[in-house]
C-alpha positions in Angstrom: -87.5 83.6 -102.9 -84.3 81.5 -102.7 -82.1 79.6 -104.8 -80.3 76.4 -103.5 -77.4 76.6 -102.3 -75.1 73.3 -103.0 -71.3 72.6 -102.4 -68.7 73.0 -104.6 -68.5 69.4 -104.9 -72.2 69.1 -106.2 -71.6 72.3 -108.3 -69.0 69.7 -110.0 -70.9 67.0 -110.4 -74.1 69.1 -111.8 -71.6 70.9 -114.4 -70.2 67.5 -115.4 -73.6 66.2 -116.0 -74.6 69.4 -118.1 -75.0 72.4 -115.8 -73.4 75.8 -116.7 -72.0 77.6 -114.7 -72.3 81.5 -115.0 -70.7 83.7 -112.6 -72.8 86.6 -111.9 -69.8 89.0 -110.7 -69.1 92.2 -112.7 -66.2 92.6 -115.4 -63.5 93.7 -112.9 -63.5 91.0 -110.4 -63.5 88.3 -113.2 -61.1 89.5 -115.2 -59.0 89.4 -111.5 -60.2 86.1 -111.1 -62.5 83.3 -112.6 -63.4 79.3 -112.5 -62.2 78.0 -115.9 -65.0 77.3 -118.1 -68.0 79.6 -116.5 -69.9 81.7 -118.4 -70.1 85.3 -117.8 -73.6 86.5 -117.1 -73.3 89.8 -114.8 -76.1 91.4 -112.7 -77.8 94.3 -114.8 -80.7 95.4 -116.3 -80.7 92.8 -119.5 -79.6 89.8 -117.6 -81.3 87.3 -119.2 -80.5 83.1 -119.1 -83.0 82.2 -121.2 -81.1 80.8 -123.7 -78.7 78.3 -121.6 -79.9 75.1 -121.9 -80.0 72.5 -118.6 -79.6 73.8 -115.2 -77.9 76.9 -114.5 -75.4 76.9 -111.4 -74.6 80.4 -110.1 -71.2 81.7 -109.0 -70.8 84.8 -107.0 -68.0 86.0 -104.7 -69.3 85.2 -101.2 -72.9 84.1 -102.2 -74.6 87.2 -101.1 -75.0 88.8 -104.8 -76.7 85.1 -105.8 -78.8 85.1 -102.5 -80.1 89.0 -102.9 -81.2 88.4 -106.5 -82.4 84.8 -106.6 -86.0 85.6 -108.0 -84.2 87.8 -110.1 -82.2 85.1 -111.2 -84.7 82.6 -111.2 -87.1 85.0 -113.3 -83.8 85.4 -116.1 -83.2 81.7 -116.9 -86.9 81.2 -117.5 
């Protein structure tokens, strides 16, 4: 299983047509550092997206986290 991947110019244009973005990182590296406006939605045992509505775009450091987990991911915002 895989998810997308898209630039950070069609990330933009997706969130300004009604995307959310949620940025799967844990506490500590957002609170060092996050995109204004994302939602946080860590990796863990309840992760669930179920209730965001339109398409989800999602942020991870490097890509990796988003990439290892992407039927995990897809199967939460079902």
């Amino acid at each position: 299983m895989s998810l997308p991947s898209i630039s950070p110019q069609d990330a933009k244009k997706l969130i300004d047509q009604g995307a959310t973005l949620v940025d799967i990182r844990g506490a500590d590296e957002r609170a060092r550092e996050h995109i204004p406006g994302s939602q946080h939605g860590p990796l863990g045992p309840a992760t669930n997206f179920a209730g965001v509505k339109g398409p989800i775009v999602f942020h991870c450091r490097s890509g990796m986290r988003t990439a290892n987990n992407a039927g995990r991911l897809k199967d939460a915002a079902q």
